[in-house]
ROVEXMI-676570 format. One line per field, with one value per residue (C-alpha): residue in three letters; x negated, y, z; residue number from 0. Coordinates in steps of 0.02 Angstrom, whole numbers, plus 50000, padded with zeros to 5 digits. Each point is the difference from the previous one (the first is absolute). Layout:
code = (ALA:...) .
x = (X:...) .
y = (Y:...) .
z = (Z:...) .
pos = (NUM:...) .
***
This chain:
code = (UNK:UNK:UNK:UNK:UNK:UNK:UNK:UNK:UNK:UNK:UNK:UNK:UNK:UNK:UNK:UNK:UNK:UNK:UNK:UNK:UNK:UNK:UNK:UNK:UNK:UNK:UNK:UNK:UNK:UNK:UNK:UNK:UNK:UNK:UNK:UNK:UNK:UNK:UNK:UNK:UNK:UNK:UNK:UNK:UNK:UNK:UNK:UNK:UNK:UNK:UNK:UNK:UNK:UNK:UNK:UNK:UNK:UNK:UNK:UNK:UNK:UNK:UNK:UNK:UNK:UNK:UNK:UNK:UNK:UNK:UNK:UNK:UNK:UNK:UNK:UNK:UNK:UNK:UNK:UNK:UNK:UNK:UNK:UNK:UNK:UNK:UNK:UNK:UNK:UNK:UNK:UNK:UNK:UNK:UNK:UNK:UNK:UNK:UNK:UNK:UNK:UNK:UNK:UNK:UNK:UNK:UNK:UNK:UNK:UNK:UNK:UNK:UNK:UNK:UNK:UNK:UNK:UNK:UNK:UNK:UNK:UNK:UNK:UNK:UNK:UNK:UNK:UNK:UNK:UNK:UNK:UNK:UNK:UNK:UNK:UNK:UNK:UNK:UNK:UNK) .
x = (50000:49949:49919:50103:50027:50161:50129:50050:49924:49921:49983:49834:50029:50046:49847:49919:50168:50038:49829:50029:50058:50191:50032:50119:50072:49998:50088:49947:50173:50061:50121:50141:49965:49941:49822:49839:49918:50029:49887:49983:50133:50144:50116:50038:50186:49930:49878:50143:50108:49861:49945:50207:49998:49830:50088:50147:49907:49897:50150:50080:49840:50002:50178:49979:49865:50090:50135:49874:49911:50090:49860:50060:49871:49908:49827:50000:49847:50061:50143:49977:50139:49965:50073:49992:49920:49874:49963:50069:49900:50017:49904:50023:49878:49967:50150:50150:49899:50017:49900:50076:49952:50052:49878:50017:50044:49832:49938:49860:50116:49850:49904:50132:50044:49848:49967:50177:49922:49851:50081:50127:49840:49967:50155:50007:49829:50042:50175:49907:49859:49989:50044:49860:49991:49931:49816:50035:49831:49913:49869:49848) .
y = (50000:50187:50104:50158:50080:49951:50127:50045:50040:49840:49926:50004:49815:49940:50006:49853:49881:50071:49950:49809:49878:49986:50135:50110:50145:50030:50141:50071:50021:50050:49885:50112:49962:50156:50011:50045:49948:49890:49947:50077:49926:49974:50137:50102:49922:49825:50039:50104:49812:49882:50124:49989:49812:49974:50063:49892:49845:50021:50030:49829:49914:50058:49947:49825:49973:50054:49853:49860:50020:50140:50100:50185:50105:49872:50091:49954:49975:50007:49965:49917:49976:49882:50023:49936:50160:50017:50023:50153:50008:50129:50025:50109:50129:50096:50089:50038:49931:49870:49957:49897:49935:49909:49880:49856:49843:49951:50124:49945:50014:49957:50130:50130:49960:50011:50174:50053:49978:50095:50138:50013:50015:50143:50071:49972:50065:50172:50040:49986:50105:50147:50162:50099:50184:50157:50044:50132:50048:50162:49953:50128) .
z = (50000:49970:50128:49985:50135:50104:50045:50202:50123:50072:49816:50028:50083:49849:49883:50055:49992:49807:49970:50037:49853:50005:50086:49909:50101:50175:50129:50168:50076:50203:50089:49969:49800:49950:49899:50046:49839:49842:49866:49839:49880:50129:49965:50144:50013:50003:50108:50123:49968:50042:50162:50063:49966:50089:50129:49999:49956:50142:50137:49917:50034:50173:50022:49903:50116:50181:49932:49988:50138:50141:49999:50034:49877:49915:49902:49827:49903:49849:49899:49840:49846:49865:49829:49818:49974:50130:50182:50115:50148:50157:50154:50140:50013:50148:50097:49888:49828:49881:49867:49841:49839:49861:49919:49824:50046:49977:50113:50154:50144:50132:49894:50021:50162:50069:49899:50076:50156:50002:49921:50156:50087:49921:49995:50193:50035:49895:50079:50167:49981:50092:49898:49948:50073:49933:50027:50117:50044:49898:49880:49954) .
pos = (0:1:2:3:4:5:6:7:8:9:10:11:12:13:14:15:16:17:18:19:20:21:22:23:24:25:26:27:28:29:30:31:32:33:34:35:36:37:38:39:40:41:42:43:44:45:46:47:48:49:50:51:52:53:54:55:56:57:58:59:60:61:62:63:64:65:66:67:68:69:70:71:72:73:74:75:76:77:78:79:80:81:82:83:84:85:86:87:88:89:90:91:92:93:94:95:96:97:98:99:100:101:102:103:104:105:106:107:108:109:110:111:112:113:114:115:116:117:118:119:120:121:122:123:124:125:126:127:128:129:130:131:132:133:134:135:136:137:138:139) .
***
């Protein structure tokens, strides 16, 4: 895939997944389903539908899960959909954040996973760094 530069804010995350073999579009979205940042490509209405389903995929996933097994908030790793037409794949990252992708059928899901991953590292580590001040002290 291309490495034009996503769109968003915290596109910036995305780079590295676009870059992997399969991977086709992906969207930075917050877990009220609004975006963040989307790959090139993805029109912004797509991207605005796959950020509000992200959203509800993940709530059903949390709810599926609380049936099995009683558990009251059960942490999700990721939620993965298999289709005829590829792989959609969403992890939580950081507070409030999710992270999805859409990848060929004959996409590397350990690959991708495991790229997922160290992006929400990232991600994390950035939204938790302390905000940088002004140089407040007089220069010569």
């Amino acid at each position: 895939m291309s490495t034009t530069p996503t769109t968003g804010d915290l596109a910036w995350v995305l780079t590295p997944l676009l870059e992997l073999p399969g991977v086709q579009h992906a969207v930075v979205a917050t877990g009220d389903g609004l975006v963040e940042g989307a790959s090139p490509g993805l029109e912004r209405a797509s991207a605005e539908r796959v950020a509000a389903m992200t959203a509800t995929l993940h709530a059903a996933a949390r709810a599926f899960t609380t049936a099995f097994t009683d558990a009251e908030s059960p942490r999700l790793a990721q939620t993965v959909v298999e289709s005829e037409l590829g792989f959609a794949v969403v992890v939580p990252a950081g507070k409030n954040t999710t992270l999805a992708l859409f990848a060929a059928p004959d996409a590397h899901l350990g690959n991708i996973a495991y790229q997922m991953q160290v992006q929400v590292t990232a991600l994390t580590r950035a939204m938790h760094a302390p905000t940088r001040r002004p140089d407040t002290t007089a220069r010569p």
